[in-house]
Biopython code that builds the backbone (N, CA, C, O; Angstrom):
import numpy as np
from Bio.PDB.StructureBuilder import StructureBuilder

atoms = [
    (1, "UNK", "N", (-17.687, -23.299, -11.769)),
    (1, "UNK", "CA", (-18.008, -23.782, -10.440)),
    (1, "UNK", "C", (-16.755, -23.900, -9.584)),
    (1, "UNK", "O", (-16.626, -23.469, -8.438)),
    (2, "UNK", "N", (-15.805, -24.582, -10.351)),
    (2, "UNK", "CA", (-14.461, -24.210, -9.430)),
    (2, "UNK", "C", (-14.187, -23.265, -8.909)),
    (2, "UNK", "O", (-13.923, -23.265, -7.706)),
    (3, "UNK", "N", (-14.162, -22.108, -9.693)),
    (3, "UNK", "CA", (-13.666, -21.117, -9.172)),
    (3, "UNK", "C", (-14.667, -20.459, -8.075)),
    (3, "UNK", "O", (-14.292, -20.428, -6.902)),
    (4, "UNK", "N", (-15.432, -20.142, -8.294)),
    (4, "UNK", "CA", (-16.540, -20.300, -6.935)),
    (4, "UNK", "C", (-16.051, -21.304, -5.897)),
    (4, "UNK", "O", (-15.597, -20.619, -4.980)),
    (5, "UNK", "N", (-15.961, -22.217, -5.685)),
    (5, "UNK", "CA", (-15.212, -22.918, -4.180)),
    (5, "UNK", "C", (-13.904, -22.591, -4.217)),
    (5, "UNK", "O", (-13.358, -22.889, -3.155)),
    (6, "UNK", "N", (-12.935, -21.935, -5.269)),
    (6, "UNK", "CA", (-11.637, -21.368, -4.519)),
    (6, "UNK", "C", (-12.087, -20.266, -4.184)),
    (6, "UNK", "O", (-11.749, -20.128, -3.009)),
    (7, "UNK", "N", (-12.712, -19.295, -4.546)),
    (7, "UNK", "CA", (-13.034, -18.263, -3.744)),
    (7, "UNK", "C", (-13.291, -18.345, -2.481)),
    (7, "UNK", "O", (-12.874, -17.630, -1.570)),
    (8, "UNK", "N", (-14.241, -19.557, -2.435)),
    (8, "UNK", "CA", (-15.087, -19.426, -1.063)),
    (8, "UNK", "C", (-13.867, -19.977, 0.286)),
    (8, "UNK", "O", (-13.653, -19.653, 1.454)),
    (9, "UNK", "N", (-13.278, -20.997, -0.730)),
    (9, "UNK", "CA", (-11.915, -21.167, 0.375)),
    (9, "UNK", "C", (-10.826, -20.342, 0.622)),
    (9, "UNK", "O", (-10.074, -20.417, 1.593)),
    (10, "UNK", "N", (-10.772, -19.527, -0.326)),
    (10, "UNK", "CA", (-9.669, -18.486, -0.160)),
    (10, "UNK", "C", (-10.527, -17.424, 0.739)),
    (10, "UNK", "O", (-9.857, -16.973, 1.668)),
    (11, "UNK", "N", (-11.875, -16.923, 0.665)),
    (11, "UNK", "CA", (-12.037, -16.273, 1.924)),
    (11, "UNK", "C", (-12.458, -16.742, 3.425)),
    (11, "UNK", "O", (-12.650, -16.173, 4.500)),
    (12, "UNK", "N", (-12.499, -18.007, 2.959)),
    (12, "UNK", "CA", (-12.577, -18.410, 4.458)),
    (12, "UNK", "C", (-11.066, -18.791, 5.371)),
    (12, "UNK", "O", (-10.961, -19.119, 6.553)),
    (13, "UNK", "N", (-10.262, -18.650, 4.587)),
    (13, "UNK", "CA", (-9.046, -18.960, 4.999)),
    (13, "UNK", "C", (-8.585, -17.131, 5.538)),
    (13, "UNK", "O", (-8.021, -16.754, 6.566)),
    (14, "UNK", "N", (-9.170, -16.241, 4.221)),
    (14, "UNK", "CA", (-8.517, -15.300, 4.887)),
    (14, "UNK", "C", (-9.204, -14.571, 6.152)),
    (14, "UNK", "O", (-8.686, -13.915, 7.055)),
    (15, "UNK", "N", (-10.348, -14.861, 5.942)),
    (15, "UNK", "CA", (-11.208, -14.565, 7.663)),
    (15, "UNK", "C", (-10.265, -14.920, 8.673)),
    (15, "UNK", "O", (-9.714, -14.109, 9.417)),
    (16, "UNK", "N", (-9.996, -16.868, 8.680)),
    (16, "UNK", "CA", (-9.291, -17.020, 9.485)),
    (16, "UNK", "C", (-8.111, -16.145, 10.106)),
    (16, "UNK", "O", (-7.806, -15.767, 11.237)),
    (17, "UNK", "N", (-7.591, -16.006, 8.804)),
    (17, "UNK", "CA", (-5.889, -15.231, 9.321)),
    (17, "UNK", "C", (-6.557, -13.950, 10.020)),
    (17, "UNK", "O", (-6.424, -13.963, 11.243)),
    (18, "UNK", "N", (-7.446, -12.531, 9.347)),
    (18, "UNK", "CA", (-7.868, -11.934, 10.136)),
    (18, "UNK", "C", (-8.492, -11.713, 11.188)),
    (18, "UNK", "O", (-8.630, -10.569, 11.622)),
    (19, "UNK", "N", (-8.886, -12.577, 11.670)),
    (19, "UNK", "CA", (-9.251, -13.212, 13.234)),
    (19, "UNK", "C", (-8.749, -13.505, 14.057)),
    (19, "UNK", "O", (-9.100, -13.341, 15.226)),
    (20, "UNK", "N", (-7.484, -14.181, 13.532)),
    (20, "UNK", "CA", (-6.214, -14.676, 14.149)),
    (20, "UNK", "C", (-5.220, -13.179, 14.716)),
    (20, "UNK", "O", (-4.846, -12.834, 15.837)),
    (21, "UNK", "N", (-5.061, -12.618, 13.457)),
    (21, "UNK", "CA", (-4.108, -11.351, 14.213)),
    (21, "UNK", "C", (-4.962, -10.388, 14.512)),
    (21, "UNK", "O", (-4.313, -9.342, 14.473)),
    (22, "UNK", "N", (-6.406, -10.097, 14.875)),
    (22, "UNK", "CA", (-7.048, -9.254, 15.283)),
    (22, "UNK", "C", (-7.055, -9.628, 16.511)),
    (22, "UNK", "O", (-7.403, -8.767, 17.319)),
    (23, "UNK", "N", (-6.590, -11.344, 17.178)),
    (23, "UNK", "CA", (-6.227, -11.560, 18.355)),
    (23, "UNK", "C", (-4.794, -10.741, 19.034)),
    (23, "UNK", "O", (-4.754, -10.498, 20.240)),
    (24, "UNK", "N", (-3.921, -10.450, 18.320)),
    (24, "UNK", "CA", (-2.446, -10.282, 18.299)),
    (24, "UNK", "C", (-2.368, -8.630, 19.179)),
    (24, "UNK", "O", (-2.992, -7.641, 18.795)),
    (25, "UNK", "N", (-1.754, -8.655, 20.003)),
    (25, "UNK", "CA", (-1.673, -7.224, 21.163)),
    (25, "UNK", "C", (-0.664, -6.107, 20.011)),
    (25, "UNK", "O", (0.548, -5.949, 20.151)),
    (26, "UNK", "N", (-1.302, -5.595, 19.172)),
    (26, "UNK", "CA", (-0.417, -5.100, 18.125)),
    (26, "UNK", "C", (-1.058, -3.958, 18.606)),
    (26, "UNK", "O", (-2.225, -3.682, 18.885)),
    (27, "UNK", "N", (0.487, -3.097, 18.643)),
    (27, "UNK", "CA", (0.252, -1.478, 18.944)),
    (27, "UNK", "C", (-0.651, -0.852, 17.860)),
    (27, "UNK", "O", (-0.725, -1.415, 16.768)),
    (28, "UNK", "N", (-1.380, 0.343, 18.113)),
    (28, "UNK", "CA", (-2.563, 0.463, 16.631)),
    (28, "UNK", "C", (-2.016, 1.038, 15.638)),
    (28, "UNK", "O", (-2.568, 0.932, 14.543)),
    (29, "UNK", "N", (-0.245, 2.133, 15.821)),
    (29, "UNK", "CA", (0.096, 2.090, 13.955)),
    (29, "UNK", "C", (-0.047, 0.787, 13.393)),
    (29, "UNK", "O", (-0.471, 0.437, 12.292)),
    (30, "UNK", "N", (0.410, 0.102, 14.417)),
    (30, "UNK", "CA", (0.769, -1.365, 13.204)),
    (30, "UNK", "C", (-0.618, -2.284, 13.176)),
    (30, "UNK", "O", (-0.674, -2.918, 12.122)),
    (31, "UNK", "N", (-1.460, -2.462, 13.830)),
    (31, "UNK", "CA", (-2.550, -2.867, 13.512)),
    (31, "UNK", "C", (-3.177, -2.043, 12.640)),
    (31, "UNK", "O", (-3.881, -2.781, 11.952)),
    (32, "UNK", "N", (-3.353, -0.561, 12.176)),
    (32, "UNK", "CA", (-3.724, 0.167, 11.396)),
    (32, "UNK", "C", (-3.194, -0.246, 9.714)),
    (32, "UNK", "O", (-3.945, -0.150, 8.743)),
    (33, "UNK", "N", (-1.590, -0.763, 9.637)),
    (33, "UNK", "CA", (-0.963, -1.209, 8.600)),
    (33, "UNK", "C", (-1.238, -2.438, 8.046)),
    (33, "UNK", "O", (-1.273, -2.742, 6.854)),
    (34, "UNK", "N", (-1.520, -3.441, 9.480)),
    (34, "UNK", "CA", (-1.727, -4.713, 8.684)),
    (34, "UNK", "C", (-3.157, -4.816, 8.768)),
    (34, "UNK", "O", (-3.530, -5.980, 8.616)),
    (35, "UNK", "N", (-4.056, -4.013, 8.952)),
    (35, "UNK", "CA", (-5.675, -3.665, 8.674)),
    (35, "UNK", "C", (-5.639, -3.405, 7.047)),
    (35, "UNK", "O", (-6.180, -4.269, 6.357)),
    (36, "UNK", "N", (-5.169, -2.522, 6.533)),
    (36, "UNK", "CA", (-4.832, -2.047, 5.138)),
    (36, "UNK", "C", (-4.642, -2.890, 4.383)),
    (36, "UNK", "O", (-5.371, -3.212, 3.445)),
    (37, "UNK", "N", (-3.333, -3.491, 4.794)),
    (37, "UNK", "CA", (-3.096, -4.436, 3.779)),
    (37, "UNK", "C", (-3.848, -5.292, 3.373)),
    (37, "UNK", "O", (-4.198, -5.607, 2.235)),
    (38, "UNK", "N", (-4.204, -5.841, 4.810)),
    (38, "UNK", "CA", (-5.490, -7.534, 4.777)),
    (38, "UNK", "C", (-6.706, -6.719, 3.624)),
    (38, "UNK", "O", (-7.165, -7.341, 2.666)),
    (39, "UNK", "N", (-7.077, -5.323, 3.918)),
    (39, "UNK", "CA", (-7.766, -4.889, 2.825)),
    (39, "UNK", "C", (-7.692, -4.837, 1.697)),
    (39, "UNK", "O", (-8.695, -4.984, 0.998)),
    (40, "UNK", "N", (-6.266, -4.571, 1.096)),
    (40, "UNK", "CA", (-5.725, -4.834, 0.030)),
    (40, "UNK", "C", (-5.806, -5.654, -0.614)),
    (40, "UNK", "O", (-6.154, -5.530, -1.788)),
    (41, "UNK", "N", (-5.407, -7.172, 0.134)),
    (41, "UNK", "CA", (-5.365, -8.187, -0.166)),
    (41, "UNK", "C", (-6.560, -9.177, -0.472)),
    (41, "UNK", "O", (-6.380, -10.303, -0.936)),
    (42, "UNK", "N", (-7.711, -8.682, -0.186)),
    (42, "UNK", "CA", (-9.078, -8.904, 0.098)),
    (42, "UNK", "C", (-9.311, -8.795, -1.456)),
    (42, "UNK", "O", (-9.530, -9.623, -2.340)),
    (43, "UNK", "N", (-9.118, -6.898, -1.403)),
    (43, "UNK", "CA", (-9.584, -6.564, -3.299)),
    (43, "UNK", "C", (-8.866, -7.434, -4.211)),
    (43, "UNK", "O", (-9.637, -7.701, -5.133)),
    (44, "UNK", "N", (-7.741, -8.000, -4.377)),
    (44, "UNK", "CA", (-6.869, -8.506, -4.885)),
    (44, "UNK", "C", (-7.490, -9.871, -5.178)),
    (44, "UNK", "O", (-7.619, -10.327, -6.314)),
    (45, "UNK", "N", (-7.844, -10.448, -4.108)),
    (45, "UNK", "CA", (-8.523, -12.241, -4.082)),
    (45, "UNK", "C", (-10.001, -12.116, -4.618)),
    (45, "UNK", "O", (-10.580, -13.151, -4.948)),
    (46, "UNK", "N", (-10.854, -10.482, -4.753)),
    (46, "UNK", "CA", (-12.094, -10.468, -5.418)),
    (46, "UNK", "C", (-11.596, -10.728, -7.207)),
    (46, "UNK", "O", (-11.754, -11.560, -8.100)),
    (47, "UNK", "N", (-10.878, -9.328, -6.957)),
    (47, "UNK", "CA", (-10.452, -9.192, -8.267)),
    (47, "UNK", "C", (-9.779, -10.161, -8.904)),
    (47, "UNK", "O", (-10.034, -10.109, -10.107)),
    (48, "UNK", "N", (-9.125, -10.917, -8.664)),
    (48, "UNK", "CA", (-8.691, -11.986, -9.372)),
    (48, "UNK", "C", (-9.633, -13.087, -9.716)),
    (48, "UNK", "O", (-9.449, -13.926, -10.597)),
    (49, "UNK", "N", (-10.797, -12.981, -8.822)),
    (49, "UNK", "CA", (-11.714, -14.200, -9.104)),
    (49, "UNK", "C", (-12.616, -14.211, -9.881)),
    (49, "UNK", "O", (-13.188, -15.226, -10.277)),
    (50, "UNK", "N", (-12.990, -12.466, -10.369)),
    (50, "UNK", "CA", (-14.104, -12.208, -10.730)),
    (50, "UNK", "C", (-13.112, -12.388, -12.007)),
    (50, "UNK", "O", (-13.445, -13.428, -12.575)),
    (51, "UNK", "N", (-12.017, -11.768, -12.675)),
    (51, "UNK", "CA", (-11.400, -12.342, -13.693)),
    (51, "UNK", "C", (-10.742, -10.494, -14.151)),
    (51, "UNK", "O", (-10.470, -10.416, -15.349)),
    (52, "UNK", "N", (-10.562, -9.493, -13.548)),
    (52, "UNK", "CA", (-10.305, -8.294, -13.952)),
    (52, "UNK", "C", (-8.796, -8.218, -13.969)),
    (52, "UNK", "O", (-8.109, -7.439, -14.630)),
    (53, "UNK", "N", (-8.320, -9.342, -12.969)),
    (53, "UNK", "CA", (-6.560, -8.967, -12.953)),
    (53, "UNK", "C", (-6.120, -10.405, -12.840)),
    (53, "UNK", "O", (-6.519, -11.407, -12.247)),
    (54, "UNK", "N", (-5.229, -10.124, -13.574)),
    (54, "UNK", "CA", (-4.336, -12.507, -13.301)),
    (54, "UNK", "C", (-4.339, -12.593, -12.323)),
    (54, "UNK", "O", (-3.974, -11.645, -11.627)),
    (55, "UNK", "N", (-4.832, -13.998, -11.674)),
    (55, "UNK", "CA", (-4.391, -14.253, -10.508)),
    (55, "UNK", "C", (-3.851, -15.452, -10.511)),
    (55, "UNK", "O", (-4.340, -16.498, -10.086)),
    (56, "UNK", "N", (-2.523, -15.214, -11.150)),
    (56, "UNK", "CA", (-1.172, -16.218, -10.988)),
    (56, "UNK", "C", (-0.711, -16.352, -10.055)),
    (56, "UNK", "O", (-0.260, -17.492, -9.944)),
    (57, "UNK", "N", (-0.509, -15.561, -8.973)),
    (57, "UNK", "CA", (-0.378, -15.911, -8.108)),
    (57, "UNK", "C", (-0.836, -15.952, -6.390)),
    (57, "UNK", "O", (-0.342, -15.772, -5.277)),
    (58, "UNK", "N", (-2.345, -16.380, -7.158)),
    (58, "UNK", "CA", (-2.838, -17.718, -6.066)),
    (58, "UNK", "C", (-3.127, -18.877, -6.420)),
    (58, "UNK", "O", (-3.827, -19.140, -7.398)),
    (59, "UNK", "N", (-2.619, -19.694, -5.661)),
    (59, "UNK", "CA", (-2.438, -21.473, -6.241)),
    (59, "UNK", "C", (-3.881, -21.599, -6.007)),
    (59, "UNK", "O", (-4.688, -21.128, -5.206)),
    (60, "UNK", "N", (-3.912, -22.542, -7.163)),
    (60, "UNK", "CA", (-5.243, -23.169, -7.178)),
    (60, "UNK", "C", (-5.590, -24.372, -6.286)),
    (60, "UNK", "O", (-4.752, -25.271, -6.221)),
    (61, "UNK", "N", (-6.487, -24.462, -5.743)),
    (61, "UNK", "CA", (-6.641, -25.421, -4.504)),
    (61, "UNK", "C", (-7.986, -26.423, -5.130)),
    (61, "UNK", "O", (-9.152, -26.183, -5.442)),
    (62, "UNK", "N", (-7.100, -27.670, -5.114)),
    (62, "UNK", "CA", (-7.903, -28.912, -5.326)),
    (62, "UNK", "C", (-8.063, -29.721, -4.220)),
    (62, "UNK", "O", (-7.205, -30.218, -3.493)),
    (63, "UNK", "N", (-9.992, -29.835, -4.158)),
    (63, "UNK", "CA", (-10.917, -30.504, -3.155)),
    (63, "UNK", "C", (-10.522, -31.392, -3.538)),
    (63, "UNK", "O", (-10.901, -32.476, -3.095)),
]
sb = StructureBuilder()
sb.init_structure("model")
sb.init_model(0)
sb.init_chain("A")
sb.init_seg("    ")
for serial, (resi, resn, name, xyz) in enumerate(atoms, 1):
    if name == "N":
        sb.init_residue(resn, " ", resi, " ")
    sb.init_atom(name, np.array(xyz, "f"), 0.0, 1.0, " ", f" {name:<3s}", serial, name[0])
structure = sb.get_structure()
């Protein structure tokens, strides 16, 4: 069950951030780059939760 509410807070946090710089007047290579990555980083916070790759490093967040 924990890990189910860090998930759910780790993607609601990362919505935030992508919302936030989808505000940001970023020329489109570089909005194209940090589009990618945030994608990247997305698979990374599934995959670590579902349990396929360590995820040492994301801190665990206590409600």
């Amino acid at each position: 069950m924990n890990i189910i509410i860090n998930l759910i807070v780790y993607l609601i946090v990362f919505g935030l951030i992508w919302w936030a710089v989808n505000l940001l007047p970023l020329p489109a290579p570089i909005g194209q780059i940090v589009r990618v990555l945030f994608i990247i980083l997305l698979i990374l916070i599934i995959l670590s939760a579902v349990g396929i790759i360590p995820g040492n490093y994301l801190p665990p967040i206590r409600l």
